[in-house]
C-alpha positions as CSV (number, residue, x, y, z in Angstrom):
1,X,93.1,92.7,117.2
2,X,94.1,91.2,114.5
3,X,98.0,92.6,112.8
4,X,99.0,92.4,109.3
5,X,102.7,93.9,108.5
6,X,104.6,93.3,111.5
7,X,107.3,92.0,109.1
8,X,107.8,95.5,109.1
9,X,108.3,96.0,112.4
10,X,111.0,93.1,112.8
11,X,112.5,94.9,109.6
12,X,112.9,98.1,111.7
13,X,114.4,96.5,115.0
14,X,117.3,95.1,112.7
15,X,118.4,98.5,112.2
16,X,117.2,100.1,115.0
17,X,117.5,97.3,117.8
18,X,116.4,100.1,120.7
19,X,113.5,99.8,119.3
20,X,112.3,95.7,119.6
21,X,111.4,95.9,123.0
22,X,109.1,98.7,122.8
23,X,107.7,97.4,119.7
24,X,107.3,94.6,120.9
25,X,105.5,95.6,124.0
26,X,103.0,97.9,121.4
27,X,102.7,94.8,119.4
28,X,101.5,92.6,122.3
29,X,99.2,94.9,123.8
30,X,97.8,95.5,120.3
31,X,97.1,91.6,119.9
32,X,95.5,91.6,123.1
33,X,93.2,94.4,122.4
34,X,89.5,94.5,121.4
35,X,89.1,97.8,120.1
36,X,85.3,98.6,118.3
37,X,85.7,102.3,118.5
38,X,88.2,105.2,118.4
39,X,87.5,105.4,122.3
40,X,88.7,102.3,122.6
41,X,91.7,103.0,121.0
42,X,92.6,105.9,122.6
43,X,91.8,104.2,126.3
44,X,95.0,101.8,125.3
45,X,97.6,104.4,123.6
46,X,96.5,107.8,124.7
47,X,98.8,109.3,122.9
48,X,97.7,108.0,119.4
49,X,96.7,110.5,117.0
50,X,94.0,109.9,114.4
51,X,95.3,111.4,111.0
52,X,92.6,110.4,108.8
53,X,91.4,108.1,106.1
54,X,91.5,105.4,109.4
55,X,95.1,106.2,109.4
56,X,96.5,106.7,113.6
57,X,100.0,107.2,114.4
58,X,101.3,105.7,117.8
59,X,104.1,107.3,119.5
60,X,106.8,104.0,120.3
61,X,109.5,104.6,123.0
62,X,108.7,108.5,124.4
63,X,107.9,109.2,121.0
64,X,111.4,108.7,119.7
65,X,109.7,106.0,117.1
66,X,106.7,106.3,115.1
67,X,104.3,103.7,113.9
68,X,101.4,104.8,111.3
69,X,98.7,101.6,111.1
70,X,95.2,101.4,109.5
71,X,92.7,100.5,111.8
72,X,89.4,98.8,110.8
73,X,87.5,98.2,113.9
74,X,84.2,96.3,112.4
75,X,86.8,94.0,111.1
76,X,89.4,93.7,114.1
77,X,92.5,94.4,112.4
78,X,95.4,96.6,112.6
79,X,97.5,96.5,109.3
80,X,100.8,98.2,109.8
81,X,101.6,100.9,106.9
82,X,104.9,102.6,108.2
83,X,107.7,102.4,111.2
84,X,110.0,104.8,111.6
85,X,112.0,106.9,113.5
86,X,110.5,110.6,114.8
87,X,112.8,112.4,112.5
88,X,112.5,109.8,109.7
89,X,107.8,110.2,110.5
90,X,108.5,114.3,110.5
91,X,111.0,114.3,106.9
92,X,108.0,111.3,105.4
93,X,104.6,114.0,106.7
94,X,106.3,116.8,104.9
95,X,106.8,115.4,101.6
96,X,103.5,112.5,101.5
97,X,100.2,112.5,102.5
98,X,100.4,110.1,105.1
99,X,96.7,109.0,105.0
100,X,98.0,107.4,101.7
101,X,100.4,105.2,103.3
């Protein structure tokens, strides 16, 4: 897949450098993939949850980190939309429509 935004990831791991590894690790195994469907998807990060509007959310280091990316499968691209911590994703999904981001 293709990834647009992961300047927002290297943002993150500034502040939060627990997080680069793991991010890094998503990042890699996101580059590598070939996702055409959902199933696809979810064969790779289990975990993901679809949220709507092509919106999923990835769960990042035992869910302690949060990434929300648009997927477009006909197009092979992952564009990042938001990284954050847990607590920083639950405070964001109360107060905006994350299928916005």
């Amino acid at each position: 897949m293709y990834v647009r935004g992961s300047r927002i990831i290297e943002d993150f791991c500034k502040k939060h450098a627990d997080a680069a590894e793991p991010l890094e690790q998503w990042l890699s195994a996101v580059k590598k993939a070939q996702w055409k469907m959902h199933s696809d998807l979810k064969a790779s990060f289990p975990s993901a949850d679809y949220v709507g509007n092509k919106r999923y959310v990835f769960d990042i280091k035992g869910n302690h980190h949060r990434i929300v990316g648009l997927v477009v499968f006909f197009e092979g691209v992952v564009e990042i939309r938001y990284v954050g911590t847990h607590a920083e994703y639950t405070k964001l999904n109360k107060t905006k429509d994350i299928t916005t981001l």
